[in-house]
N, CA, C and O atoms as a CHARMM CRD file, in Angstrom:
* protein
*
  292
    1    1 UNK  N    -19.57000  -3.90500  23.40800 PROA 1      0.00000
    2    1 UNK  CA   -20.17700  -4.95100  22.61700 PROA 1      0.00000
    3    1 UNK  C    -20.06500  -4.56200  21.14700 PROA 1      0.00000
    4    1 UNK  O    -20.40400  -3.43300  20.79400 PROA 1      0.00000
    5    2 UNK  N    -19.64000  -5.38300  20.35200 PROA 2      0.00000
    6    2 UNK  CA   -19.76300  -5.03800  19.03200 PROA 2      0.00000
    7    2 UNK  C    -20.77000  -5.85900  18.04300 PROA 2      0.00000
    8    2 UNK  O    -21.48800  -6.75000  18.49600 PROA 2      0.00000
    9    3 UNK  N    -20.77600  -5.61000  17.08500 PROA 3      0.00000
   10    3 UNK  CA   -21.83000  -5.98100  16.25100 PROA 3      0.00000
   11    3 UNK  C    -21.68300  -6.16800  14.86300 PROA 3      0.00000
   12    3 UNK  O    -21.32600  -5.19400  14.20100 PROA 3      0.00000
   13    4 UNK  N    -21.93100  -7.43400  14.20300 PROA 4      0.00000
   14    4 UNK  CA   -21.19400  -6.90000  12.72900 PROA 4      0.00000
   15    4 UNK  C    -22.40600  -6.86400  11.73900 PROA 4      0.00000
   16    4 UNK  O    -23.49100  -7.44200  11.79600 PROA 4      0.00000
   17    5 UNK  N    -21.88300  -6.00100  10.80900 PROA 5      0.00000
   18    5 UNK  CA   -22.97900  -5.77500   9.75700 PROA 5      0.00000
   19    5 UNK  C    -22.64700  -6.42400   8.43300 PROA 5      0.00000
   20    5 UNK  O    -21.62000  -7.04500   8.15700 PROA 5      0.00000
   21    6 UNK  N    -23.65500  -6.18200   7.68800 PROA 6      0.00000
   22    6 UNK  CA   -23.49200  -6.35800   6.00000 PROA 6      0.00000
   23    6 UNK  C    -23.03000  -4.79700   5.34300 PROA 6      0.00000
   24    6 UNK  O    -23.38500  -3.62600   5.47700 PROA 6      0.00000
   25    7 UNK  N    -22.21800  -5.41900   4.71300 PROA 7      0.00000
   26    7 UNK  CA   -21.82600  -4.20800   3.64900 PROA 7      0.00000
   27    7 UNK  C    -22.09300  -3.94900   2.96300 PROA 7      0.00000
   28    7 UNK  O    -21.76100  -4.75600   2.09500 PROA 7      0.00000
   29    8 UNK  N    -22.77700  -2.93400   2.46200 PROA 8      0.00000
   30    8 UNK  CA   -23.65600  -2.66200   1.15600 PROA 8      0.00000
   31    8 UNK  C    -23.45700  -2.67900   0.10800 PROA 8      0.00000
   32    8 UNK  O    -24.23500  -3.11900  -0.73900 PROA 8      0.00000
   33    9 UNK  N    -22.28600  -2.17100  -0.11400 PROA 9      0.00000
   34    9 UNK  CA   -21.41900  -2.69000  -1.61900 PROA 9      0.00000
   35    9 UNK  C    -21.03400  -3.82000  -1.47400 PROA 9      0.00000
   36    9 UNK  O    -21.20300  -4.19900  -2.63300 PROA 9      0.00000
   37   10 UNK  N    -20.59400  -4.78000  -0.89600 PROA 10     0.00000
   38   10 UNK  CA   -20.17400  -5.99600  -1.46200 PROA 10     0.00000
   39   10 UNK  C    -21.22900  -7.22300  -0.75700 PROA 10     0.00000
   40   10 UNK  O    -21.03400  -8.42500  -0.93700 PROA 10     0.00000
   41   11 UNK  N    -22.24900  -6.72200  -0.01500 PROA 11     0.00000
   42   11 UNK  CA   -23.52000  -7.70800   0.18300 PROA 11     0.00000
   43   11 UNK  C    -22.53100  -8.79200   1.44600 PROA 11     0.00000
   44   11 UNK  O    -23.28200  -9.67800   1.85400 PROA 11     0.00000
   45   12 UNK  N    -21.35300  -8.87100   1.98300 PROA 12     0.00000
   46   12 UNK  CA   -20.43500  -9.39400   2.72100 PROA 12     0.00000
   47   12 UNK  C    -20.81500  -9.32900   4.26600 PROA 12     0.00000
   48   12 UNK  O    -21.27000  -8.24300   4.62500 PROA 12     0.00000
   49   13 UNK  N    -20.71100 -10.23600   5.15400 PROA 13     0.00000
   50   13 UNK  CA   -20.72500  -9.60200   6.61800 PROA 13     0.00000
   51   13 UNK  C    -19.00000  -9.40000   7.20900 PROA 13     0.00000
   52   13 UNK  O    -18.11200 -10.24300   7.08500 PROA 13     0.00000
   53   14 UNK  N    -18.90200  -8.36000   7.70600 PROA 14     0.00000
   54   14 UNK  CA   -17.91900  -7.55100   7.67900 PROA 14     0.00000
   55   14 UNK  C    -17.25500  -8.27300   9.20400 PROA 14     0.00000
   56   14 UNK  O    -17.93700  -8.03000  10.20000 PROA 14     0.00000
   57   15 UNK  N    -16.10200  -9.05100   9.40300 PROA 15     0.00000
   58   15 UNK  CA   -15.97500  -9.77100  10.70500 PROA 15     0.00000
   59   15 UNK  C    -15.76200  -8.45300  12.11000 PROA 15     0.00000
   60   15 UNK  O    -15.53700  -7.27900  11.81500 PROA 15     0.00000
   61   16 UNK  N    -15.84800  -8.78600  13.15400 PROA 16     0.00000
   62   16 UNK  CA   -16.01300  -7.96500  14.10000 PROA 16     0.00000
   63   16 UNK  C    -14.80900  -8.47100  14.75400 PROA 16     0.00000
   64   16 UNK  O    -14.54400  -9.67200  14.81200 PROA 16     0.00000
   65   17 UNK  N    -14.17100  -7.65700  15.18800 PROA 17     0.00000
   66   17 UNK  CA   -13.64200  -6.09100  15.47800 PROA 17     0.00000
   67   17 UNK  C    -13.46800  -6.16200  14.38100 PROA 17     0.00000
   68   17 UNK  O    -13.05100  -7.12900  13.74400 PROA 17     0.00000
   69   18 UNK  N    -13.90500  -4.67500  13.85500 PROA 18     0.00000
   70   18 UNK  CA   -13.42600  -3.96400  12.18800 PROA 18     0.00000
   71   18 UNK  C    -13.14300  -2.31600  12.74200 PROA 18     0.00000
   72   18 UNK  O    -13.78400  -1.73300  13.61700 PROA 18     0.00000
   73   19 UNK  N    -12.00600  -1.79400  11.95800 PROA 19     0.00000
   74   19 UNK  CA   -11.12600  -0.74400  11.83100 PROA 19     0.00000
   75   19 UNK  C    -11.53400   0.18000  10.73500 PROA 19     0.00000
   76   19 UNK  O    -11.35600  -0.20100   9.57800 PROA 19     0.00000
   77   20 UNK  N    -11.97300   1.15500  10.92400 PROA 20     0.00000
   78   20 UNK  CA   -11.94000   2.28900   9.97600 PROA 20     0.00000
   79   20 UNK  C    -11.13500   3.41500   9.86100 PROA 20     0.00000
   80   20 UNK  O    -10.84200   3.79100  10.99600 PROA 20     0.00000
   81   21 UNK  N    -10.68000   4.07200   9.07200 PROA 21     0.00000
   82   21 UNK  CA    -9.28800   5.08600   9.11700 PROA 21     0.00000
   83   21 UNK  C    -10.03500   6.13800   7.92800 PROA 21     0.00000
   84   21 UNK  O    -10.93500   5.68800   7.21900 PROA 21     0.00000
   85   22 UNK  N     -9.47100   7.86700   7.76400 PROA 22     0.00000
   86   22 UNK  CA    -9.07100   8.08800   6.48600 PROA 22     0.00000
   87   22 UNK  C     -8.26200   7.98600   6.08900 PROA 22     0.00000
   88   22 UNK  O     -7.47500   7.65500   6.97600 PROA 22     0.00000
   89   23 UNK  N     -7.59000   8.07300   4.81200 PROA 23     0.00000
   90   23 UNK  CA    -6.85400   7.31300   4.32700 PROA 23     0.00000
   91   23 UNK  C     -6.28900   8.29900   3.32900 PROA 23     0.00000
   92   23 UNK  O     -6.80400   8.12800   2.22400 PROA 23     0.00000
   93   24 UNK  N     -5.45200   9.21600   3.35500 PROA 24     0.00000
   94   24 UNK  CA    -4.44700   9.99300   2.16400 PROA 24     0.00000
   95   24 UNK  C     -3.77100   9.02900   1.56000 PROA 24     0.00000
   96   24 UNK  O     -2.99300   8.28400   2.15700 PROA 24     0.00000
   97   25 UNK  N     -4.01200   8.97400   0.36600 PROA 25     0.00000
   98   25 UNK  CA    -2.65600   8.83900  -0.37600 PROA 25     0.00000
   99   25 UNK  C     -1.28400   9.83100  -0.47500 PROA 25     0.00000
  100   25 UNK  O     -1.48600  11.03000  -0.28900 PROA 25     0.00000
  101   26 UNK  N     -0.30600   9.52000  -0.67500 PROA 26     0.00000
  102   26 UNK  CA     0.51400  10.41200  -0.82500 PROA 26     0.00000
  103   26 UNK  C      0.74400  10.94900  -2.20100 PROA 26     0.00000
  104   26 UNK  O      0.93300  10.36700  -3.27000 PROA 26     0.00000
  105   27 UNK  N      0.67300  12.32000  -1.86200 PROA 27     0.00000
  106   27 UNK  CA     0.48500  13.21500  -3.02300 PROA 27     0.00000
  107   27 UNK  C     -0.65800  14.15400  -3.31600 PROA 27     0.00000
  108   27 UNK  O     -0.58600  15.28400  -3.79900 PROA 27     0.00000
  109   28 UNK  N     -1.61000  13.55700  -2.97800 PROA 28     0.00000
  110   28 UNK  CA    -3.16200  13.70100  -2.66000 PROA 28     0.00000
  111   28 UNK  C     -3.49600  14.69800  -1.29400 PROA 28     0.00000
  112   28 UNK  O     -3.07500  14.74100  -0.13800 PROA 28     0.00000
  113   29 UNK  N     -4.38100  15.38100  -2.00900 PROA 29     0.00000
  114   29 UNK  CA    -5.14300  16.76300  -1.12900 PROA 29     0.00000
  115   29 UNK  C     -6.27000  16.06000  -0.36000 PROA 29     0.00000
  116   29 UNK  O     -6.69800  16.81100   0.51600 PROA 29     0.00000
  117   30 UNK  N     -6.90000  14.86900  -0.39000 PROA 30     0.00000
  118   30 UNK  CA    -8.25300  14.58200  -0.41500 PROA 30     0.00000
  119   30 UNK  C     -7.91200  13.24100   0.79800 PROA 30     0.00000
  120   30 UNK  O     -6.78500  12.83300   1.07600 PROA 30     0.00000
  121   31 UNK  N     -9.13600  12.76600   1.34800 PROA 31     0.00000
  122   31 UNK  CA    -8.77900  11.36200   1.87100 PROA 31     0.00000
  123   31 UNK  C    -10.19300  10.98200   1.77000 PROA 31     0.00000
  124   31 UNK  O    -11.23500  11.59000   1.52600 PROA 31     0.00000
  125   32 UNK  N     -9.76100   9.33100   2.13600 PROA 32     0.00000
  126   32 UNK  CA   -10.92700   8.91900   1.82500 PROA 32     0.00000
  127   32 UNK  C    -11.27200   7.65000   3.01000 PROA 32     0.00000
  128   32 UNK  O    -10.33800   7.24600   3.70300 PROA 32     0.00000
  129   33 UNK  N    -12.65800   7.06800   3.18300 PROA 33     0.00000
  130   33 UNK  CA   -12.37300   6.35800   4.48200 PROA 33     0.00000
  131   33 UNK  C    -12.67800   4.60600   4.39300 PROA 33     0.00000
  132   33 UNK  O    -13.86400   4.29000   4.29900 PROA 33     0.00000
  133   34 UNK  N    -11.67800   3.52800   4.42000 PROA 34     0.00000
  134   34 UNK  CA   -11.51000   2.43500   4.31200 PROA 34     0.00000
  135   34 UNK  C    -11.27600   1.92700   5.56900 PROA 34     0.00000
  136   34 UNK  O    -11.00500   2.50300   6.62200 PROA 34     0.00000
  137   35 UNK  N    -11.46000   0.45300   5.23400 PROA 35     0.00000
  138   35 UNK  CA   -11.09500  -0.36600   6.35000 PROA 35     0.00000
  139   35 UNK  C     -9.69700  -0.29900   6.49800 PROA 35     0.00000
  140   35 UNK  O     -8.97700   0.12400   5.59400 PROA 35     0.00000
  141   36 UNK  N     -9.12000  -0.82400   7.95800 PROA 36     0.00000
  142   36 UNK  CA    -8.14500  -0.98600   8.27600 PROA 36     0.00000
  143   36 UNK  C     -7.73700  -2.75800   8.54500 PROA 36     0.00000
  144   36 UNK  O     -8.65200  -3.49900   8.90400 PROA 36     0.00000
  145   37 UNK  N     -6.35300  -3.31500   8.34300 PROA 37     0.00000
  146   37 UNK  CA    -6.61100  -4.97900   8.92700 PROA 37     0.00000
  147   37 UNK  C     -6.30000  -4.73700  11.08900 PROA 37     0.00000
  148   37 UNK  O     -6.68400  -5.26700  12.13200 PROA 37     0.00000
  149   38 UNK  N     -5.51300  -3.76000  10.70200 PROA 38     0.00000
  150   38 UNK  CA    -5.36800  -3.66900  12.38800 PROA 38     0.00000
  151   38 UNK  C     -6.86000  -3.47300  13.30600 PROA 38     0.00000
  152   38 UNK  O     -7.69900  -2.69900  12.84600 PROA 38     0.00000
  153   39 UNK  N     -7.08800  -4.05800  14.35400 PROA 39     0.00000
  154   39 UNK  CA    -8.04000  -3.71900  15.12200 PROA 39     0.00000
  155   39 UNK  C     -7.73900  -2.92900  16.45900 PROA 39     0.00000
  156   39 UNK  O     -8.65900  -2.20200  16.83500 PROA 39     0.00000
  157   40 UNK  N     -6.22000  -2.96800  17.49100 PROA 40     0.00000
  158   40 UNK  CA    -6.50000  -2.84600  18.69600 PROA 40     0.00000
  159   40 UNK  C     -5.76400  -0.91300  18.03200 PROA 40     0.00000
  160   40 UNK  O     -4.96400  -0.49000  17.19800 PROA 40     0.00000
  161   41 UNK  N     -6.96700  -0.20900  19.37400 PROA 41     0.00000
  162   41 UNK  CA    -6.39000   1.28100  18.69400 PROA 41     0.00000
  163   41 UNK  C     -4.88900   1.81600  18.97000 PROA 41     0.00000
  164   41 UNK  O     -4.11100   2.67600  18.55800 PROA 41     0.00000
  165   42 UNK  N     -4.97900   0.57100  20.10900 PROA 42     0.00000
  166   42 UNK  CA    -3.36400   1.41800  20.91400 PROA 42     0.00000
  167   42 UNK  C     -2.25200   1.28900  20.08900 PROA 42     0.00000
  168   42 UNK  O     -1.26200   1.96900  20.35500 PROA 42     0.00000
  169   43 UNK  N     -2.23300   0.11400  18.60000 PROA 43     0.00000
  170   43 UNK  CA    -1.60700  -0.10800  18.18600 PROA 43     0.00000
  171   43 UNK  C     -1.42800   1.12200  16.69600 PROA 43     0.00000
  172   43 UNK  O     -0.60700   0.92500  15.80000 PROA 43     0.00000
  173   44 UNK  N     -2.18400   2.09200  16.72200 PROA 44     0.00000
  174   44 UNK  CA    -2.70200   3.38100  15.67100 PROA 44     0.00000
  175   44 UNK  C     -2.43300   4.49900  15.95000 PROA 44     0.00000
  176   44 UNK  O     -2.67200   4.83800  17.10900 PROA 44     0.00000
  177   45 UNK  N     -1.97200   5.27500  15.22500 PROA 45     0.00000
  178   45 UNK  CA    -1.86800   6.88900  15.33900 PROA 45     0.00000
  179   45 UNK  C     -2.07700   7.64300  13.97400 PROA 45     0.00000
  180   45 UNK  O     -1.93100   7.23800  12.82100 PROA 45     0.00000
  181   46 UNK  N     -2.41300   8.69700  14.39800 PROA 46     0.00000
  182   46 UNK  CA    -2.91300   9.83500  13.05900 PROA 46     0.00000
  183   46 UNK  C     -1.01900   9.78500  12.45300 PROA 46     0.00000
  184   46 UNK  O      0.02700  10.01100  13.06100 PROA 46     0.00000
  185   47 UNK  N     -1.26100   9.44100  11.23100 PROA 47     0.00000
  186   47 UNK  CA    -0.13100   9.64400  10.36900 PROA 47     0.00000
  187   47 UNK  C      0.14000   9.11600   9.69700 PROA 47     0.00000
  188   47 UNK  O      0.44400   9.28000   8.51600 PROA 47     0.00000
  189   48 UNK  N      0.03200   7.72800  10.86300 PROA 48     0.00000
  190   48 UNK  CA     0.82300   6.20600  10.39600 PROA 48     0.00000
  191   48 UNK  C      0.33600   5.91800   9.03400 PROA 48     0.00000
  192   48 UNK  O     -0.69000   6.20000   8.41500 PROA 48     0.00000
  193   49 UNK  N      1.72700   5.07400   8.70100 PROA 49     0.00000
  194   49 UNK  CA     1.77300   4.97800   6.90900 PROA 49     0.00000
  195   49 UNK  C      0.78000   3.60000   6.61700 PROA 49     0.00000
  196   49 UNK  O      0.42000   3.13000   7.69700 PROA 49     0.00000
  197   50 UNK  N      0.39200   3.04200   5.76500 PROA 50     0.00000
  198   50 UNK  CA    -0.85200   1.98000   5.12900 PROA 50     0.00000
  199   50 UNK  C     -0.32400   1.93000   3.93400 PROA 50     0.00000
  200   50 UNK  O      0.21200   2.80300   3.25200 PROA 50     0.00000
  201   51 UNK  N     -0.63400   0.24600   3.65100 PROA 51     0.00000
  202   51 UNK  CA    -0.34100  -0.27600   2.75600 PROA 51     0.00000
  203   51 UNK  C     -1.73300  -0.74100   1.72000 PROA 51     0.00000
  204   51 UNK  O     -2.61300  -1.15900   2.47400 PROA 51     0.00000
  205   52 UNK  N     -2.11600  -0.78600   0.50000 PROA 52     0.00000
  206   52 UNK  CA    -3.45700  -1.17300   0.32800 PROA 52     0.00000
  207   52 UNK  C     -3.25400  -2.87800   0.40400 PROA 52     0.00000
  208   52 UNK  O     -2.11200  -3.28300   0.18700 PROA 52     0.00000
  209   53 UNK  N     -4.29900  -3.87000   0.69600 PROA 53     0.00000
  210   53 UNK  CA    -4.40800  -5.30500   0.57600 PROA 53     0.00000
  211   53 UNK  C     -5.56300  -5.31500  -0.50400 PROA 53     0.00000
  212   53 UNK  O     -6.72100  -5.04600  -0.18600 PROA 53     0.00000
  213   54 UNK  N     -5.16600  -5.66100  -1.88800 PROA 54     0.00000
  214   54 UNK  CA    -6.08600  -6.09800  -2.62200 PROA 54     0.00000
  215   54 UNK  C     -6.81100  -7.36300  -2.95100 PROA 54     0.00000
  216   54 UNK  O     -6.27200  -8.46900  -2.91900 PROA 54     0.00000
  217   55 UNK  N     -8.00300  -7.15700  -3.25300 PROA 55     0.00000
  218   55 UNK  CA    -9.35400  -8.45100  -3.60100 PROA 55     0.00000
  219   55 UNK  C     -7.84900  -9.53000  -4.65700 PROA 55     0.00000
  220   55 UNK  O     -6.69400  -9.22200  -4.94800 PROA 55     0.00000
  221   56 UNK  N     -8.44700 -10.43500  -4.84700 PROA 56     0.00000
  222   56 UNK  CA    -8.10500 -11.60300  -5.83800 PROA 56     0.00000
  223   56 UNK  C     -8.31800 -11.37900  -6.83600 PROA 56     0.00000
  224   56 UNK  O     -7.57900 -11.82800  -7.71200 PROA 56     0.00000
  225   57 UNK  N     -9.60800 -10.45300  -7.21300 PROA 57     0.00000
  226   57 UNK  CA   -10.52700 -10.36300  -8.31800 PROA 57     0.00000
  227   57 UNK  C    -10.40100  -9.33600  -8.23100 PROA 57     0.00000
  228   57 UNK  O    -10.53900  -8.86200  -7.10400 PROA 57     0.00000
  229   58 UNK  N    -10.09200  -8.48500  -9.29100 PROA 58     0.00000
  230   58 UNK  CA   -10.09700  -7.39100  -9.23700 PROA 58     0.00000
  231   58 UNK  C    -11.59500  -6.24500 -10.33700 PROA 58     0.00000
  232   58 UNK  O    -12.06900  -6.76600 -11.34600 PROA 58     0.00000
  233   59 UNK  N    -11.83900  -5.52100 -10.11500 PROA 59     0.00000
  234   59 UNK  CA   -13.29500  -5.19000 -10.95600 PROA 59     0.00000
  235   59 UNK  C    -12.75200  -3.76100 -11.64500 PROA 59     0.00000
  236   59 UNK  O    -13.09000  -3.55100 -12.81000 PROA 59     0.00000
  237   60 UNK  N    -12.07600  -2.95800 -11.08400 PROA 60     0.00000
  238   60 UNK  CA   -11.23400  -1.66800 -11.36600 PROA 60     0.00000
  239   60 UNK  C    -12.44400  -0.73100 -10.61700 PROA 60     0.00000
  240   60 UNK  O    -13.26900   0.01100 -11.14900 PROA 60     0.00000
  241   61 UNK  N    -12.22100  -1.06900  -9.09800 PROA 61     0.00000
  242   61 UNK  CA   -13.44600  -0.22200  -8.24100 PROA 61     0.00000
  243   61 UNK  C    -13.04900   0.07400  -6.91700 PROA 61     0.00000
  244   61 UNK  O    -12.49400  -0.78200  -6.22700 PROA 61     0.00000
  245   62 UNK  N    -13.22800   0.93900  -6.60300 PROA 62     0.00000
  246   62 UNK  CA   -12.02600   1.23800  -4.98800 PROA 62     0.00000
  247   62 UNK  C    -12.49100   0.08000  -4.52000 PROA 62     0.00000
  248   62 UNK  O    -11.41800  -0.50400  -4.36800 PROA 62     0.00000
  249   63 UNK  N    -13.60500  -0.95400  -4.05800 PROA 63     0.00000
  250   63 UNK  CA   -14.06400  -2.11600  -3.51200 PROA 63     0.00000
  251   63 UNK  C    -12.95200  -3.00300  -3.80100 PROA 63     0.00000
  252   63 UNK  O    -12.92100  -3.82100  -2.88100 PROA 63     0.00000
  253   64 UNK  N    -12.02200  -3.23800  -4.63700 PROA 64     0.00000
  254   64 UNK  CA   -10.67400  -3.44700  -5.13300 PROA 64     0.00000
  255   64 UNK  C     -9.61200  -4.08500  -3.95100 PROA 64     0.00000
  256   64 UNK  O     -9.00400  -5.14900  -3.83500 PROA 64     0.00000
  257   65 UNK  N     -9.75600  -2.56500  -2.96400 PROA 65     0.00000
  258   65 UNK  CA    -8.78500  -2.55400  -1.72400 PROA 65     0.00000
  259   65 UNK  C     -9.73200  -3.70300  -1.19400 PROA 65     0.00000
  260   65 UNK  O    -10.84000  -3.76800  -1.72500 PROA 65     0.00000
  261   66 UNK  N     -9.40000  -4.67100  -0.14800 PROA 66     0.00000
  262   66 UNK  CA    -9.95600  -5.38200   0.94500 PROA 66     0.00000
  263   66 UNK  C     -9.83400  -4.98500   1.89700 PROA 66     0.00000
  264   66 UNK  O    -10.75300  -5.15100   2.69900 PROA 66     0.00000
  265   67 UNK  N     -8.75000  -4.32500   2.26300 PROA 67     0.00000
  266   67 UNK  CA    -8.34200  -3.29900   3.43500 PROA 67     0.00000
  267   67 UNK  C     -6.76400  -2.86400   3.39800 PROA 67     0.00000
  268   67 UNK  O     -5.94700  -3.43600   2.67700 PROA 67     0.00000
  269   68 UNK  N     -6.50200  -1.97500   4.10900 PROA 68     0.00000
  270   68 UNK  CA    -5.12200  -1.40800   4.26800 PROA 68     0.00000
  271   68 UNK  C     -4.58600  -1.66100   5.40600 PROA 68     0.00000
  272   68 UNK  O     -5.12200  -1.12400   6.37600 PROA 68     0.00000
  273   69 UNK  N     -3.48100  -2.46800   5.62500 PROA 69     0.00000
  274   69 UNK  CA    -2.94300  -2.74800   6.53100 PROA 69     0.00000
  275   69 UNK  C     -1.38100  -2.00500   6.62400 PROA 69     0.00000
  276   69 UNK  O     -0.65500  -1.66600   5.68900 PROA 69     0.00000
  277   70 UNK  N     -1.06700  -1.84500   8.61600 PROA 70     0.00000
  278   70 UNK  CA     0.11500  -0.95800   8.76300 PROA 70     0.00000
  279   70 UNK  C      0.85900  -1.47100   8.53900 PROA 70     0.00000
  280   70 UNK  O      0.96300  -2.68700   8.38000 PROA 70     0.00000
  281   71 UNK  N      2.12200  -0.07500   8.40900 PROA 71     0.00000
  282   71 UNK  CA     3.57200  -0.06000   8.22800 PROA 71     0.00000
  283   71 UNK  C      4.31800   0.09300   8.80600 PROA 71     0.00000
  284   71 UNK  O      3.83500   0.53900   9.84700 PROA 71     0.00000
  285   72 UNK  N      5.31100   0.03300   8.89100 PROA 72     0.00000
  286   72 UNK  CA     6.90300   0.51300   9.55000 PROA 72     0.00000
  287   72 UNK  C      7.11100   1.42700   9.22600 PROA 72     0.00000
  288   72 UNK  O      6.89600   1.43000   8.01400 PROA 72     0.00000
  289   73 UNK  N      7.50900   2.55800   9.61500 PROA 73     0.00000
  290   73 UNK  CA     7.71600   3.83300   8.78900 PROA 73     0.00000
  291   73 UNK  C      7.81300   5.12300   9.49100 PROA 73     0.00000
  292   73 UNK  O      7.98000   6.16200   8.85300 PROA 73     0.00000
């Protein structure tokens, strides 16, 4: 059963099934953890490359990304 919430930074209800990943950039020592647009897991693996999907509006705030969706790669 899933359940969807509000998001605290953007006050939004977040649609259900939602995807979470960390997220390296390339180049980068660090990761960090965003949404994903993919939902089913079978379709995921530790590695796989991400693309960012950005807001319309932009504010200059990681909230920026809307989510990262996969690649070919």
């Amino acid at each position: 059963m899933s359940f969807g919430f509000v998001d605290p930074d953007t006050g939004k209800e977040r649609p259900v099934p939602y995807t979470y990943a960390y997220i390296q950039l390339d180049g980068a020592g660090s990761r960090f953890p965003h949404f994903l647009k993919e939902t089913d897991p079978s379709k995921l693996r530790v590695g796989m490359r991400v693309q960012a999907v950005f807001e319309k509006e932009r504010k200059g705030h990681l909230l920026d990304i809307r989510h990262f969706r996969t690649i070919e790669g």
